[in-house]
C-alpha positions, 0 to 999 in steps of 0.5 A: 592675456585675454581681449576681454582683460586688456579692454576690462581690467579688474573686471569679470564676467557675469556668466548668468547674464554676461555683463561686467562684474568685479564680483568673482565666482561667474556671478554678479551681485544682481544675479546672485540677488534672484537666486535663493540660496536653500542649502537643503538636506531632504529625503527621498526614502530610499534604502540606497541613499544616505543623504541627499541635498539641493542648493537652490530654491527652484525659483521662475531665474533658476527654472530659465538658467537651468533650461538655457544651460540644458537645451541651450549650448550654455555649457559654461554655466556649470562653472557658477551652478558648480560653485554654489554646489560646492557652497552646500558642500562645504556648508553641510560639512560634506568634503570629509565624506566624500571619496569619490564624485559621479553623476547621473549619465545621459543616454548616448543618443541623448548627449549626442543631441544635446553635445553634453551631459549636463550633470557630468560637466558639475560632476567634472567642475566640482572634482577638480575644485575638491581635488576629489577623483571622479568616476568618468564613463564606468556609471552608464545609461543603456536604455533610452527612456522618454521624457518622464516630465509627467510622470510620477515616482512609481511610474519613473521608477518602473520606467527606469529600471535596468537602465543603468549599468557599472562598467568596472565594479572594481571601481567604487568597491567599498567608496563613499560616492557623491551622486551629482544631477542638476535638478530632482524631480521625483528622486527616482533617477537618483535612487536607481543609479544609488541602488546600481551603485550600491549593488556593485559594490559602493559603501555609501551614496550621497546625493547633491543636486542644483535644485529640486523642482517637487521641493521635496 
């Protein structure tokens, strides 16, 4: 038994702001009243991509969530942005389509910097929730690419290319493979690891993130 169980029993923690709750799921109830919950499909034209979704409205709280858990060390956060992925999931009636889960990879430079990927540990949160396998370390990223903040779709998708690899093609041979990043901006990080995966041999790609910052 935890100290935090012994001082606070029948209590948990708001991981958001890290205050006493008796709600479960990491979020406390004035938490989950800043958050927008969309549960949106949205399009991003692409001929590699069947469908793809974000959960959140990309309000000014998600905006300072996301940073904190991206540059911040608030690696826990995946667990209470996992479960409100997993809502979109279950709400666009997706578990049945899914085979295999991935993610985005961070260039090692990068991950080494920051301690994690971001997108992994959702990836990682949600397999083990669903009980779905997940494709770990074989989707790579070898080119390091500069910060693509500004940049607009074509000049991301020219920035991004050949920047992905699939180590074990064998893998994801004919698998219905749910792509998870944390936020879309542009969609062209998501298309070209879609278009990587389906050249090596993947049947189908579903693309889910946390939120979208453009609102495609």
């Amino acid at each position: 038994m935890s100290i935090l169980s012994l001082l606070f029993p029948n209590r948990y923690i708001c991981y958001m702001c890290m205050e006493r709750t008796d709600t479960e799921g990491y979020i406390c109830t004035d938490c989950l009243n800043r958050l927008e919950f969309v549960h949106k499909e949205i399009s991003i034209e692409s001929p590699y991509i069947n469908k793809v979704y974000y959960s959140l409205y990309y309000n000014r709280y998600v905006r300072e969530k996301i940073k904190e858990y991206k540059y911040n060390g608030k690696n826990y956060l995946c667990k209470p942005f996992g479960n409100i992925m997993i809502d979109t999931i279950e709400e666009k009636k997706l578990l049945g389509e899914i085979e295999l889960i991935s993610y985005i990879p961070s260039h090692r430079r990068k991950e080494v910097l920051r301690g994690y990927n971001q997108a992994e540990l959702l990836a990682e949160y949600i397999a083990k929730k669903l009980n779905k396998p997940l494709l770990k370390n074989n989707l790579v990223k070898l080119k390091w690419t500069e910060n693509q903040t500004h940049s607009n779709k074509a000049e991301r998708a020219i920035n991004l290319r050949d920047s992905f690899h699939i180590k074990n093609p064998i893998e994801i041979k004919d698998k219905k493979i749910l792509l998870i990043d944390d936020i879309i901006t542009t969609g062209a990080t998501m298309e070209e690891c879609s278009r990587v995966l389906m050249n090596s041999g993947a049947r189908e790609i579903i693309g889910l993130a946390l939120t979208s910052s453009k609102q495609l």
